[in-house]
C-alpha positions as MATLAB code, in Angstrom:
seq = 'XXXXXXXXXXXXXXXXXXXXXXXXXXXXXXXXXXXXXXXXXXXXXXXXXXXXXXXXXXXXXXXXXXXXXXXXXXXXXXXXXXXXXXXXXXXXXXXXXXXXXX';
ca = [
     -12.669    6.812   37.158;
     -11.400    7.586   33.930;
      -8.509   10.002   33.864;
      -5.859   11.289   31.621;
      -3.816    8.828   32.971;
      -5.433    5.722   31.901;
      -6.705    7.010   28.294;
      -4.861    5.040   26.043;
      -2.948    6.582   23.006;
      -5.501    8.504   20.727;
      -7.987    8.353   23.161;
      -9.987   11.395   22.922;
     -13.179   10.741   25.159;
     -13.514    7.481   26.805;
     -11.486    6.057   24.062;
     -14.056    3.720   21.970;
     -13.374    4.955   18.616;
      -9.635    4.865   19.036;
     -10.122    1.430   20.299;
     -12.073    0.479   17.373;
     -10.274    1.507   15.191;
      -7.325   -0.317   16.760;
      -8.978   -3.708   16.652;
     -10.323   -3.552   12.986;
      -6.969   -1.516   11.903;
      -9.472    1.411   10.334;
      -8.855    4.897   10.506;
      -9.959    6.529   14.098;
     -10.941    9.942   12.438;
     -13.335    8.321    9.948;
     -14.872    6.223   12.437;
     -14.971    9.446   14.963;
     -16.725   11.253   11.565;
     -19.090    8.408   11.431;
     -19.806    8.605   14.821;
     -20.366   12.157   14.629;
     -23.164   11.575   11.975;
     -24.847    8.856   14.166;
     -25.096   11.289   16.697;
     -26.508   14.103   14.675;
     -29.410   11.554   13.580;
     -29.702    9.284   16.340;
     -28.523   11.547   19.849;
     -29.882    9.429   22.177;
     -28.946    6.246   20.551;
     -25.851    7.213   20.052;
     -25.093    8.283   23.690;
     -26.235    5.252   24.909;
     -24.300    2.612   22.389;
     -21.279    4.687   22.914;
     -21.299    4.789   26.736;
     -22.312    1.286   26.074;
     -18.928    0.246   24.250;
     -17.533    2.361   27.043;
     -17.955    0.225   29.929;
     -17.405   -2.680   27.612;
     -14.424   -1.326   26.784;
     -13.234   -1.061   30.309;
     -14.748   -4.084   31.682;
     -13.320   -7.145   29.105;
      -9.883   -6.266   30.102;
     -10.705   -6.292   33.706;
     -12.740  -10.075   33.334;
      -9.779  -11.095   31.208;
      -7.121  -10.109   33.976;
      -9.090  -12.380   35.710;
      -9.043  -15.566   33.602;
      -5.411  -15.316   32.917;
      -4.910  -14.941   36.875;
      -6.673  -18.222   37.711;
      -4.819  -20.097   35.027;
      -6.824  -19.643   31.785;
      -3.730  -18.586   29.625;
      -3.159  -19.682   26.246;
      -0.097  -21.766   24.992;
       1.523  -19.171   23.183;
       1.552  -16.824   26.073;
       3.076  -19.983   28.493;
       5.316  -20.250   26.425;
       6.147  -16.843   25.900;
       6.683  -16.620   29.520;
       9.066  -19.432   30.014;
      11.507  -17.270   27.094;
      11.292  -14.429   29.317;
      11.969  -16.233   32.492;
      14.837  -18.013   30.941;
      16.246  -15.189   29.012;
      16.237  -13.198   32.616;
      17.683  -16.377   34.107;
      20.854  -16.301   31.341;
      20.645  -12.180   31.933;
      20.971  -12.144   35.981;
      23.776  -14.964   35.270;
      25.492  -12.587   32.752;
      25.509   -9.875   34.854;
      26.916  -12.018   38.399;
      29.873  -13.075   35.969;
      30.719   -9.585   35.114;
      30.429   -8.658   38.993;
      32.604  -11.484   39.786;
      35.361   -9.924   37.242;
      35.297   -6.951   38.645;
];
């Protein structure tokens, strides 16, 4: 179910343009203008590649929560992780001092 909720920003519809437009770093309002046209010429192809990118859209994120749950992470983002943990770890150690003082 797609609701306000999960849109993400500039969504208008389901999102795909904004999306797009996102990933390739083009403007959303000339690709929505584009679209537009497409669908003026081609309606039902149009519909159908759109809805298409749709569920694509919402399903890659899904499959690649998945990956990254059963280990498939890259380096970078192991190693991002092991700065956060440790920066927390020198943060919650911070903040017991400062209790302690008190």
């Amino acid at each position: 179910m797609i609701g306000t909720s999960d849109r993400r920003d500039g969504a208008l519809l389901a999102g795909v343009c904004a999306s797009i437009a996102r990933s390739f770093k083009w403007n959303v309002w000339v690709l929505r203008a584009l679209f537009i046209g497409f669908l003026l010429i081609k309606t039902l192809a149009a519909v159908l590649v759109y809805a298409g990118l749709a569920l694509l859209q919402h399903l890659v994120p899904a499959i690649q929560g998945k990956s990254q749950q059963k280990g498939l992470r890259s380096p970078e983002l192991s190693t991002h992780d092991k700065r956060i943990e440790e920066l927390d770890r020198r943060f919650r150690k911070m903040e017991e001092r400062r209790n302690r003082a008190n």
